[in-house]
N, C-alpha and C positions, 0 to 999 in steps of 0.2 A: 754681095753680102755673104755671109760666114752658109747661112742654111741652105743658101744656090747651091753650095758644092755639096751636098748628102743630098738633095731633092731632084733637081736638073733631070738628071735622066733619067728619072722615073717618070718625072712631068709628063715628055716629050711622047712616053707609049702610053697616054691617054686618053682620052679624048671624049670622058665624062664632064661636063660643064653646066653652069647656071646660069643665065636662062639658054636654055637647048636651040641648035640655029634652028632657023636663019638669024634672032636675035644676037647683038656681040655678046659674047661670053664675059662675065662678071667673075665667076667665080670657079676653079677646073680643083678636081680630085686630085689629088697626087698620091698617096697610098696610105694603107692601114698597118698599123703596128701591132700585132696581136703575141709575140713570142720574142726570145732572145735573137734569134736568128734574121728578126726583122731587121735588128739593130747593126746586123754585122757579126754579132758574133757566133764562130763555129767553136763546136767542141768535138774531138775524135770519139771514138766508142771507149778508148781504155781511160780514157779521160772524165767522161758522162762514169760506166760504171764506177770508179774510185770516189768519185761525191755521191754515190746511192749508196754505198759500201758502208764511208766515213761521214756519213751528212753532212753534205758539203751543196746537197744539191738547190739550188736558187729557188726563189719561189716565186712562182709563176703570175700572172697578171690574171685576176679575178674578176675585180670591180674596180676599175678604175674611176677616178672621180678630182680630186683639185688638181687643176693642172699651171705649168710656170713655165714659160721658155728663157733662156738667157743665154746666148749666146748660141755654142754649139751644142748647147746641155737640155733637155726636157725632164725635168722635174714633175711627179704628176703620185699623188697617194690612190692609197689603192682599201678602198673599204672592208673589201673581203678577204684579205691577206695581210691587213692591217699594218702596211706598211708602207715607203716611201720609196720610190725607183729612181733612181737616176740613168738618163741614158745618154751615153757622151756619144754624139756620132759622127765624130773626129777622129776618136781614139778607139772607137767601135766596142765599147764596154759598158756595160751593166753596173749597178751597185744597188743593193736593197739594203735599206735601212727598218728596220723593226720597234726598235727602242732605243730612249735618248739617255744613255747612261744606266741608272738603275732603272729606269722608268720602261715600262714595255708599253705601246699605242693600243690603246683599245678599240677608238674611234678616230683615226686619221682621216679629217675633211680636206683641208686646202694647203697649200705650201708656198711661201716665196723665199726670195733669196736677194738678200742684200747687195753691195757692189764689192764688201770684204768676205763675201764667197760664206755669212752666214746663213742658216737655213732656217726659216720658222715654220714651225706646224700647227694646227689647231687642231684640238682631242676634244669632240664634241661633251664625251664621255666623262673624260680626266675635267675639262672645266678650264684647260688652260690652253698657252701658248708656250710651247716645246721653243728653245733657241739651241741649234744645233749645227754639227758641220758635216762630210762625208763621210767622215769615220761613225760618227754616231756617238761623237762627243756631248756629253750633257753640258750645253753654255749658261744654264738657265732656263729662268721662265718670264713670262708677259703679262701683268694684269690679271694672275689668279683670283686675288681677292677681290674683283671686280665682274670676272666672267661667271656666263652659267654654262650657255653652251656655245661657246665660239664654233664659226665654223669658218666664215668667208673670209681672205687674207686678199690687200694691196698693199704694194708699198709706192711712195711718194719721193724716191732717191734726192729729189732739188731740196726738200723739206724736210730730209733724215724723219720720215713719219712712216709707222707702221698703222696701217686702216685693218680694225680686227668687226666681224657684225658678230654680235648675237643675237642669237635666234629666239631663244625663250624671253630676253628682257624687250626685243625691239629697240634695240639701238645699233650706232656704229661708235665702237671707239678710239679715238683718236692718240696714238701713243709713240712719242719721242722715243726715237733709236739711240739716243743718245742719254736721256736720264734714265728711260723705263718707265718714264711718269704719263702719266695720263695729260694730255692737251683739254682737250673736250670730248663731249660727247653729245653726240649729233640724234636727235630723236629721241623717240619712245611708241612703247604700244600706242595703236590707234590706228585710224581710218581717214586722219584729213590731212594737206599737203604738209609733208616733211614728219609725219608720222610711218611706223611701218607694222606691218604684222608678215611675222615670221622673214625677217631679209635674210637674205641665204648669199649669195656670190659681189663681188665687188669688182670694182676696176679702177683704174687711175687714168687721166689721158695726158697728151702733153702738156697741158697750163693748168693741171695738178686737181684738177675739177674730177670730180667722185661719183661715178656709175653706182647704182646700187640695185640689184634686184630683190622687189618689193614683193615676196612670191604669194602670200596668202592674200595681197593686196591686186595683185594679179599686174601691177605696173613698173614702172622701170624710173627711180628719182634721179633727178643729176645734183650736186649739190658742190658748189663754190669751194674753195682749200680753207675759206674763212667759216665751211659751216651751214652755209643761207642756201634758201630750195632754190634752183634757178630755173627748172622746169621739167617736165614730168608726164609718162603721157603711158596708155594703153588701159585696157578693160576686158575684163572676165569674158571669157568664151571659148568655143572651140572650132571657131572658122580662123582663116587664115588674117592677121592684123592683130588680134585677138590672142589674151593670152591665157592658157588654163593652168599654168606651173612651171613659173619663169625661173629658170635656176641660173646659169652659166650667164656671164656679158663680159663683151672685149668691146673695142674698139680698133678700128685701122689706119693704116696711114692716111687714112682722105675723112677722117674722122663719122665713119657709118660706125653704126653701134651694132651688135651681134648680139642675140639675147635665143640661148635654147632654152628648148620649153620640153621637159621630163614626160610631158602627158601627150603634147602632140607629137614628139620625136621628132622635133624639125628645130631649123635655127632661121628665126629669121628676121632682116636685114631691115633696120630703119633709118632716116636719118635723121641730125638731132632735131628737128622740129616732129620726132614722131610718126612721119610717115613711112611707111610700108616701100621697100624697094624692093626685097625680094626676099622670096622661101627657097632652103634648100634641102633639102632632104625628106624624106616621110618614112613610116615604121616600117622595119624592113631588117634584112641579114646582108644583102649586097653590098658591094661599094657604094658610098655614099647616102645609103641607107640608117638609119639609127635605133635605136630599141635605148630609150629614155636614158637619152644623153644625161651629161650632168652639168661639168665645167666646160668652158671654151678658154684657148689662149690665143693669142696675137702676135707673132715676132717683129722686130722693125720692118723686114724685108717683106713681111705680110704673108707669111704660111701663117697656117689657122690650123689649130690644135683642137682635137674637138674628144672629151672623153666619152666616149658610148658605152657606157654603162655595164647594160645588160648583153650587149654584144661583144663583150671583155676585150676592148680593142680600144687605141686609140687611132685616129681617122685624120691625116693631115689634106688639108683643102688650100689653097692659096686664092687671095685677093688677086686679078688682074688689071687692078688700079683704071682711071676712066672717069672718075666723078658717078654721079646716079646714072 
């Protein structure tokens, strides 16, 4: 797969893993993204001074927070520099995006990207959905009149469907890439199955079924492409199983669910009937370490995209496929 070739041999001089031997290894570190340089790209010294001369100079990775893989591209907004990265690590380049047109990001939460190469954002602040492309062309917008504060973005590529949550209304809504119109909308405030308070992050899996994290509700809903709960499972705490501020969910190719929690700094591993297969990470500054993640991604080939927050870095992990 396309991310073998940028990951491989980084892999190979590691030897961080989850669960630690004698156990088989589930899940190994591959490295952290924290600057330009990470990506590949060098810049000379007369090159660096002319962009601090002429403000030219890039702007740096703060708070990272939604993240999107697609192909050889990681897409991932960044809170605290209120803007959108792209990093091609093909072509070994950079691109920050700030503003979609006239529009400058105030609150950039999450990002995906369609298969015609457009880009959506959600501006918790603005109240909408930005549609945009790499230049930082203004394509549009998404269900303004309907959002308050969007934040969590999937898309459903079999179903031309964009999955937007909001956060203040408790719901997810459900919106045609093709009219702009709204489908359905799935929930509302509340506390009983297929209700949500405060859902924050999404996901999509292969048979188009809908991860959602249920954060103030402290669980994790799954719910059918038609809409219907199909099952749903975790509860308030801060031991391990347990969740105290579920933000970030992926899924992988063997269909284990990935759900980081912002309050324990750890991400961890269930399968869909809910049970516990593994924790990776605890608060920390090291490799593999976290200071309250936020989003997680998933690539086909099963690198794990993990935004660390407050560690201003992003942390790729990979699945070593096995079943439980």
């Amino acid at each position: 797969m396309i991310l073998m070739l940028f990951f491989t041999f980084r892999a190979e001089a590691q030897d961080l893993v989850w669960p630690p031997p004698p156990d088989k290894p589930k899940i190994k570190w591959v490295r952290s993204i924290e600057k330009l340089e990470d990506v590949g790209v060098k810049k000379g010294f007369f090159s660096k001074l002319a962009d601090l001369l002429f403000g030219k100079e890039k702007k740096r990775m703060i708070k990272p927070f939604g993240t999107f893989i697609k192909r050889e591209k990681l897409y991932f907004t960044d809170t605290g520099s209120k803007s959108i990265f792209i990093f091609d690590f093909r072509k070994k380049k950079v691109k920050v995006i700030d503003r979609v047109g006239d529009y400058q990001f105030s609150s950039p939460i999450d990002v995906a990207v369609d298969e015609g190469g457009k880009i959506y954002v959600s501006d918790s602040v603005l109240g909408t959905v930005f549609v945009t492309n790499e230049d930082g062309d203004f394509l549009g917008k998404i269900a303004s009149n309907l959002l308050i504060r969007p934040t969590g973005l999937a898309l459903d590529s079999k179903r031309k469907r964009l999955y937007v949550a909001d956060t203040l209304k408790g719901s997810i809504y459900v919106i045609s890439l093709k009219s702009k119109k709204l489908i359905m909308r799935i929930g509302k405030m509340g506390s009983d199955p297929g209700q949500f308070n405060r859902p924050t992050f999404l996901t999509v899996d292969k048979e188009g079924n809908i991860y959602v994290s249920d954060s103030m509700n402290a669980r994790i809903q799954i719910f059918s492409p038609e809409g219907k709960l199909i099952t749903m499972f975790g509860k308030r705490g801060t031991t391990i199983g347990s969740f105290a501020n579920p933000r970030g969910i992926a899924v992988d190719s063997d269909g284990n669910i990935y759900v980081t929690d912002t309050l324990l700094s750890a991400i961890q591993i269930f399968n869909r009937k809910g049970q516990l297969l593994l924790v990776v990470g605890y608060y920390g500054t090291d490799r593999g370490e976290f200071a309250f993640p936020a989003d997680i991604s998933i690539s086909p080939d099963d690198y794990i995209f993990v935004s660390d927050s407050y560690n201003m870095r992003i942390q790729v992990l990979r699945y070593l496929k096995g079943g439980e």
